[in-house]
C-alpha positions as CSV (number, residue, x, y, z in Angstrom):
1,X,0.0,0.0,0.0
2,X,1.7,3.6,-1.0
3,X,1.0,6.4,1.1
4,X,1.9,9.7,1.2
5,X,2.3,12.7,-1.6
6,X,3.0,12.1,-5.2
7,X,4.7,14.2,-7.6
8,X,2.0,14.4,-10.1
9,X,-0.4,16.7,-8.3
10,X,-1.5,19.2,-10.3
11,X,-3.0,22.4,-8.3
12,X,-6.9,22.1,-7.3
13,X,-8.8,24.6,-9.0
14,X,-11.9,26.9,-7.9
15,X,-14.7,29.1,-8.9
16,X,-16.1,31.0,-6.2
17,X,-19.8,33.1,-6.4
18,X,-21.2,35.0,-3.8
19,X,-23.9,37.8,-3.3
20,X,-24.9,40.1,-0.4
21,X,-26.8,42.9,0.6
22,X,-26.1,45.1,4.0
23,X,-29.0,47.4,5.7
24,X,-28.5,50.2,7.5
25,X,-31.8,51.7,8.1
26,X,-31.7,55.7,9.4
27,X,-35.1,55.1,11.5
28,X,-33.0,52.8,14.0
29,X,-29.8,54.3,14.8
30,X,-27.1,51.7,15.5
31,X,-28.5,49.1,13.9
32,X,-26.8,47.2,10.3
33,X,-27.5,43.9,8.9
34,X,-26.2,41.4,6.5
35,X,-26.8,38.9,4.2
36,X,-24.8,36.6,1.9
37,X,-25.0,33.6,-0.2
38,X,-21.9,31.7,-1.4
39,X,-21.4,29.0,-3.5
40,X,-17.8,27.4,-3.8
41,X,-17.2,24.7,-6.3
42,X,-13.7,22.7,-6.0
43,X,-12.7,20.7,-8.7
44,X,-9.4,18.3,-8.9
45,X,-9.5,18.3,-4.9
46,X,-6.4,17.1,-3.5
47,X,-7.3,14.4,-1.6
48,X,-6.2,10.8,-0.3
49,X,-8.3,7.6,-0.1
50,X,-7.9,4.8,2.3
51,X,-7.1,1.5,0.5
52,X,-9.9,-0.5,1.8
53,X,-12.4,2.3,0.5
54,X,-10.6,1.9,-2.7
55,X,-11.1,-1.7,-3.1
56,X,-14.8,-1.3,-2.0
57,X,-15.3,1.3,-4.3
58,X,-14.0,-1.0,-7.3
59,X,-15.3,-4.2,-6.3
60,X,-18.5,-3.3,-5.1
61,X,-19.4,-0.3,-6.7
62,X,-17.4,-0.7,-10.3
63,X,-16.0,3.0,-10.0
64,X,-13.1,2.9,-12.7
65,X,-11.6,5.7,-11.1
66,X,-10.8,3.7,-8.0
67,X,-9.7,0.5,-10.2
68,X,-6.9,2.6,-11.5
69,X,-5.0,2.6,-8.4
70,X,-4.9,-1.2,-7.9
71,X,-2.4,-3.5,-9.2
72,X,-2.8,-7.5,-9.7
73,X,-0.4,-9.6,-10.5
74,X,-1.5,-11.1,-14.6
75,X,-0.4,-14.4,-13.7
76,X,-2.1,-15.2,-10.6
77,X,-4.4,-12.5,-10.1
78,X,-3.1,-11.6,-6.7
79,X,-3.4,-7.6,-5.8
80,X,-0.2,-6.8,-6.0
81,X,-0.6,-2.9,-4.8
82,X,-3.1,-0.2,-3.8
83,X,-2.1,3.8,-4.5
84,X,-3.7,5.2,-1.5
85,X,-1.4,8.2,-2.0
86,X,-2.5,11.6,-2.4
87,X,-3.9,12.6,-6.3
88,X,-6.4,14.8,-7.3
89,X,-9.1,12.8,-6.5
90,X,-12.4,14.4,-6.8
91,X,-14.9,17.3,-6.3
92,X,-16.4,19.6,-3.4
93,X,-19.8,21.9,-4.4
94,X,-20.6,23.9,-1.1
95,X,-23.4,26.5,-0.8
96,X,-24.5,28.3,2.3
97,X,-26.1,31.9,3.5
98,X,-24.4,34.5,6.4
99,X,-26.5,36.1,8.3
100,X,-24.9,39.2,11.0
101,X,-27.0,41.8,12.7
102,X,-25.3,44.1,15.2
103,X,-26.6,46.7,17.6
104,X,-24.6,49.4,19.3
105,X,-26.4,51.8,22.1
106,X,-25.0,54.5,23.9
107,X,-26.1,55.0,27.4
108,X,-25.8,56.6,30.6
109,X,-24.6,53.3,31.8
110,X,-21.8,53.0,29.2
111,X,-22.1,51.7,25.6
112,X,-23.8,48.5,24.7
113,X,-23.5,46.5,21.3
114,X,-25.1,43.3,20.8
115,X,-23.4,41.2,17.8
116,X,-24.8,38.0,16.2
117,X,-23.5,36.3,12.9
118,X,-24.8,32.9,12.4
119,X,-24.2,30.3,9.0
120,X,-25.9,28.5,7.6
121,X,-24.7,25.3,5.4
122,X,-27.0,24.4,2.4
123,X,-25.0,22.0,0.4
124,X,-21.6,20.0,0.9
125,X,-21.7,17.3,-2.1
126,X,-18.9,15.2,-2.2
127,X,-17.3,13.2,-5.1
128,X,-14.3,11.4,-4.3
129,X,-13.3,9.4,-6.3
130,X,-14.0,11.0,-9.9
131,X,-17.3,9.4,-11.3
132,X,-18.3,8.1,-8.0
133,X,-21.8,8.6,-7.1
134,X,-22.4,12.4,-5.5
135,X,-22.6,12.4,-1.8
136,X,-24.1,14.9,0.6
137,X,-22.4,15.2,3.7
138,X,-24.0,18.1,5.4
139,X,-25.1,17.9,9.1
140,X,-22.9,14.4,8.9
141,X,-19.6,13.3,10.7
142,X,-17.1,11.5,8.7
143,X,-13.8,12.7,8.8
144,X,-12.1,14.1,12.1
145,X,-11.3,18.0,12.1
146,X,-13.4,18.1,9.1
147,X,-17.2,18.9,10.9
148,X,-19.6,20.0,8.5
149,X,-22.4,21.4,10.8
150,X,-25.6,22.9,9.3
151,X,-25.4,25.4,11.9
152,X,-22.6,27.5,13.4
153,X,-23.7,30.8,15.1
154,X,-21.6,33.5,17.2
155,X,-24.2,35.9,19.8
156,X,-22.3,38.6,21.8
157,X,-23.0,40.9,24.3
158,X,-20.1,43.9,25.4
159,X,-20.7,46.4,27.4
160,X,-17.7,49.3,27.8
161,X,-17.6,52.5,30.1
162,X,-14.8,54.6,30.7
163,X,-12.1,52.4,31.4
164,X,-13.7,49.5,32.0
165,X,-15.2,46.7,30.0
166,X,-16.8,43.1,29.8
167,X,-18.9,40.9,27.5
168,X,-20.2,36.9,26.9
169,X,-20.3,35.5,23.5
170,X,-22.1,32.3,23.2
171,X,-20.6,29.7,20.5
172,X,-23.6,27.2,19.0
173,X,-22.8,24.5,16.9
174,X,-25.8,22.0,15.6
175,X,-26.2,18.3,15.9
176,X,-24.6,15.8,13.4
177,X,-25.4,11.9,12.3
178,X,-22.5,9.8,12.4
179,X,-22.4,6.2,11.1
180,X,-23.5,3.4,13.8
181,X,-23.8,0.5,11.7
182,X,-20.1,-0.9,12.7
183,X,-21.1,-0.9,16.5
184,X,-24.5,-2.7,15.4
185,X,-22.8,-5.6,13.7
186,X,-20.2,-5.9,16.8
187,X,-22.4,-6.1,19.3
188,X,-22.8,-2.4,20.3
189,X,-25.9,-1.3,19.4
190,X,-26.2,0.2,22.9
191,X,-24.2,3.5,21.4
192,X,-26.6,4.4,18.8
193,X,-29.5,6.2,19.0
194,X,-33.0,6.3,19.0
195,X,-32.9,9.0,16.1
196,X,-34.5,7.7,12.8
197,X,-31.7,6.5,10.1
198,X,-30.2,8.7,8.2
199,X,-31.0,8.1,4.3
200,X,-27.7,9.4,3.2
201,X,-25.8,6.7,5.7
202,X,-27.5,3.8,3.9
203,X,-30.4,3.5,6.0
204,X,-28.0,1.9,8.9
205,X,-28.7,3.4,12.9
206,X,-27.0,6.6,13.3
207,X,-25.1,7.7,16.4
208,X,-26.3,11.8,17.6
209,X,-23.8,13.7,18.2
210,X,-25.6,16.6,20.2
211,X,-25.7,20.3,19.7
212,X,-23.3,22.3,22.0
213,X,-23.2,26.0,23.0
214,X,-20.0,27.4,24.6
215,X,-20.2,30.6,26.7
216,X,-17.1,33.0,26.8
217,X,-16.4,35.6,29.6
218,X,-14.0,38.7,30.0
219,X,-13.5,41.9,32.1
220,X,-11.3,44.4,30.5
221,X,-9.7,47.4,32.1
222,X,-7.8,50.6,30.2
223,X,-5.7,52.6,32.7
224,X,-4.4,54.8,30.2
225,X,-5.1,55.1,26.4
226,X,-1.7,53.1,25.4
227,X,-2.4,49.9,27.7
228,X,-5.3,47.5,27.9
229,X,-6.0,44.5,30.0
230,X,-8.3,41.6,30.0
231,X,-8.9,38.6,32.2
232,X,-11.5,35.7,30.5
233,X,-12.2,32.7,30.5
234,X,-13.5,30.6,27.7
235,X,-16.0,27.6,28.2
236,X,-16.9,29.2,31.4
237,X,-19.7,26.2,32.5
238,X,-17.2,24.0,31.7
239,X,-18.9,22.1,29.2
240,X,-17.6,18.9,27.6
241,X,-17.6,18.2,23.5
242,X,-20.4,16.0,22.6
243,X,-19.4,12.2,22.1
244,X,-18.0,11.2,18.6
245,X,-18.1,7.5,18.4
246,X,-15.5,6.7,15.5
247,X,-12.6,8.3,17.1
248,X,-10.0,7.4,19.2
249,X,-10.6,9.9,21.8
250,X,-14.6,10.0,21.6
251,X,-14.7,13.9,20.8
252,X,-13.9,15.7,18.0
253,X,-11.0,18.1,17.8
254,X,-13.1,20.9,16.2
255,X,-14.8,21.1,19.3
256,X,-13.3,22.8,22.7
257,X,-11.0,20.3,24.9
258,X,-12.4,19.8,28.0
259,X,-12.7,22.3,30.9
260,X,-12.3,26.1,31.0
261,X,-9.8,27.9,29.5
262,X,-8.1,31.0,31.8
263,X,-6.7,33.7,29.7
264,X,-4.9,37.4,30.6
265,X,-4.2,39.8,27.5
266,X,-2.1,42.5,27.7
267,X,-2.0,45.3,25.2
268,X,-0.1,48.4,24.5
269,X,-0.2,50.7,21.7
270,X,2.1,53.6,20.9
């Protein structure tokens, strides 16, 4: 089995559309709002393809594309190799919308501005290898450190007066369906949940892994107009990642580690 890069790669290529509008209206002061739609298509994705998919994907599906990295010996018939290196496998079509609306009031208790920007993922088809069958991954868990949430969304609050300072934000991400079909057939069924199948995962249980919101803290403090400081704490209920099943440490690295994290910033301007 050959792993790792290959000197044929030829660069991915990319064509990119998007469209927004942004509102400002004069009858509410402090207020703007935004709207976009993107749509990214990726073509001759660099990408690398585990050996067993490969063989699966030749064998039982008859993609060509994956038979061409498999070797077999012409007198015996025995596979002989399997390029599981990198190549330019495939194709990524993405389409979402971005939504922000922000809010800024001044006060006699100091200034005030309320922020939220929120995405929302439409489309993630995937075709790896070239002239396999289309699949949508979006709101599903496959790879590690690649999460392809329907929803991510950002809300803060900051509040600043004089000198001082603070704010939250609160980080959402949505739920995801992740494969439980290899647990079922090993006696594990117990993981999965009660959610209906997933269509797009063959119809097999599915494993939920849940919806999480983060909550972020700070106090700030300017003595002077050159230095800043701020104290915060990220994750301040000290909320652990939702349960990923198909990796080696149950959660997924796109997620927060577990427990709070402490942070001081200092800043100075001249």
């Amino acid at each position: 089995i050959l792993s790792g890069s290959n000197p044929t790669l030829q660069p991915e290529r990319s064509r990119n559309r998007s469209l927004g509008v942004v509102w400002s209206p004069h009858a509410i002061a402090g207020l703007d709002a935004s709207l976009d739609w993107w749509h990214i298509d990726l073509r001759d994705t660099i990408d690398a393809i585990g050996a067993d998919y490969l063989l699966d994907l030749c064998y039982e599906q008859g993609i060509a594309s994956a038979c061409q990295y498999q070797s077999r010996d012409p007198a015996t018939g025995w596979l002989t190799s399997v390029d599981a290196r990198l190549h330019n496998n495939g194709r990524f079509s993405l389409e979402g919308y971005d939504l922000g609306i922000g809010y800024r009031r001044q006060t006699r208790l100091g200034e005030f501005r309320l922020r939220w920007d929120t995405s929302y993922l439409t489309r993630f088809v995937v075709e790896l290898p070239k002239g396999a069958p289309p699949v949508s991954t979006a709101g599903l868990y496959d790879n590690p450190g690649d999460v392809t949430w329907r929803w991510r969304s950002v809300l803060s609050l900051d509040w600043q007066r004089d000198r001082w300072g603070a704010g939250a934000r609160w980080r959402y991400f949505s739920a995801l369906h992740e494969d439980c079909s290899w647990f079922v057939y090993s006696g594990y069924s117990n993981l999965c949940s009660a959610a209906p199948p997933d269509p797009r995962l063959g119809g097999d249980p599915i494993h939920v892994i849940g919806a999480r919101t983060y909550t972020d803290l700070y106090l700030s403090w300017k003595p002077n107009t050159h230095m800043a400081l701020r104290l915060g704490v990220n994750n301040a209920f000290n909320l652990a990642p939702p349960v990923a099943i198909t990796t080696a440490n149950s959660f997924d690295p796109s997620y927060d580690v577990p427990g709070r994290f402490w942070y001081a910033d200092w800043q100075y301007t001249f």
